[in-house]
C-alpha positions as CSV (number, residue, x, y, z in Angstrom):
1,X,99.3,105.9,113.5
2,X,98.2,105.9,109.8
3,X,101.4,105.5,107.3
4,X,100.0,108.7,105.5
5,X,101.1,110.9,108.9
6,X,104.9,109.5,108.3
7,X,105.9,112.9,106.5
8,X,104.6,115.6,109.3
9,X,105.7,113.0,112.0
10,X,109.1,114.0,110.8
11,X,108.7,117.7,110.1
12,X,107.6,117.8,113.9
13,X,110.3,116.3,115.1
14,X,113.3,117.9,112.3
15,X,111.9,121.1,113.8
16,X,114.4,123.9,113.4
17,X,117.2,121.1,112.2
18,X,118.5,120.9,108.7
19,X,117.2,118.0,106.1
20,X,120.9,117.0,106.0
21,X,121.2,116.8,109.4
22,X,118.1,115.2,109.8
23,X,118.8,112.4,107.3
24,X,122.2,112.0,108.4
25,X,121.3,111.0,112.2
26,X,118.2,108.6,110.6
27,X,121.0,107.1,108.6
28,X,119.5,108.0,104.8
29,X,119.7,110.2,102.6
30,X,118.8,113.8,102.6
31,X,116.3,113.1,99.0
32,X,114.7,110.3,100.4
33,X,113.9,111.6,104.0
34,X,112.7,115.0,101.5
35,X,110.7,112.5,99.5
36,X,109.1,111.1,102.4
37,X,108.4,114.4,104.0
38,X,105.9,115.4,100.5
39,X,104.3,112.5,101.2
40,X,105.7,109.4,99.4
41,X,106.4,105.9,100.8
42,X,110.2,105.0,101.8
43,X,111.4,101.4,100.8
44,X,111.1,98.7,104.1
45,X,114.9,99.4,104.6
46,X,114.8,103.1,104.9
47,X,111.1,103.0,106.8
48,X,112.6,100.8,109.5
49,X,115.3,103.6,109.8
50,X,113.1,106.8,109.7
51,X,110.6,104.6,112.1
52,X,113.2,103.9,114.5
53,X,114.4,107.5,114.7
54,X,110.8,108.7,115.5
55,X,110.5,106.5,118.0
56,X,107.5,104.8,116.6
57,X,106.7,101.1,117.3
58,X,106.3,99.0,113.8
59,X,102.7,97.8,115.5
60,X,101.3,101.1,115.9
61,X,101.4,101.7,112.3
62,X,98.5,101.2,109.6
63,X,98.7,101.3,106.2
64,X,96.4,103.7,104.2
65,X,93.1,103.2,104.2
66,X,92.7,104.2,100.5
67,X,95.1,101.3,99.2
68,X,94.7,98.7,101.7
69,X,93.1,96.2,99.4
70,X,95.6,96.8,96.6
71,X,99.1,94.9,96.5
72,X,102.0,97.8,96.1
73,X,105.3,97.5,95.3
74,X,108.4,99.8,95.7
75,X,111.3,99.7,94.0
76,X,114.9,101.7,94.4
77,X,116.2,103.1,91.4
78,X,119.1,100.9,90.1
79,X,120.6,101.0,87.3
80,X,121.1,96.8,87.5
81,X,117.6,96.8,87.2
82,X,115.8,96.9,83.8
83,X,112.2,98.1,83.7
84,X,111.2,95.0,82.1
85,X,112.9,93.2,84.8
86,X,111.3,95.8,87.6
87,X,107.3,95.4,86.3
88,X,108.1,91.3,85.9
89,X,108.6,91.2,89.7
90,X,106.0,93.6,90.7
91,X,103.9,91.4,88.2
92,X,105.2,88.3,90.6
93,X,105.2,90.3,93.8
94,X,101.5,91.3,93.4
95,X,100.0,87.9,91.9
96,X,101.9,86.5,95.4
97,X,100.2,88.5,97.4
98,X,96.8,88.4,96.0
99,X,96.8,84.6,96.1
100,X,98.0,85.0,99.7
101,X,95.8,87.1,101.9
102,X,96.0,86.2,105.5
103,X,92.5,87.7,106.2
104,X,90.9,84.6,104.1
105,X,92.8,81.8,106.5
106,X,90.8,79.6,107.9
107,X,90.5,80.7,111.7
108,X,91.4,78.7,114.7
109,X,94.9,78.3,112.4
């Protein structure tokens, strides 16, 4: 299942039930599982949630084709966290993952 289908997954199975409802059996909260439904990407914690109430198995998903090759990073608005301090760890976050990249190990392990 492509990441991208996350959104109508959940619109198919809310159905008839309120957002609020919704969100408040998935265990987040009703903006973010409205967020998520327009299209946008949850945080790991609340993806795990939203994943499990679907039903969905974390190895049937796959990220988006269109941004596979480029490192992403999600943060949660807080108010603890600067936006210097934000873009320095996505500026860490993303050098760490492009100097890691599991598909260049050497095979055999």
């Amino acid at each position: 299942m492509p990441l991208e289908d996350l959104g109508r997954l959940i619109l198919e199975k809310r159905g008839q039930k309120g957002i609020r409802a919704a969100a408040k059996e998935i265990g987040i909260s009703h903006a973010t599982l409205s967020r998520v439904e327009r299209g946008f990407l949850p945080d790991l914690e609340n993806y795990g949630k939203i994943r499990k109430w679907l039903g969905i198995e974390e190895s049937t998903v796959h990220m988006p084709t269109n941004t596979s090759d480029i490192p992403q990073v999600h943060f949660r608005r807080k108010r603890e966290v600067t936006a210097d301090t934000a873009a320095a760890l996505a500026q860490m976050i993303m050098a760490a993952q492009t100097a890691w990249r599991p598909d260049e190990e050497e095979e055999g392990g």
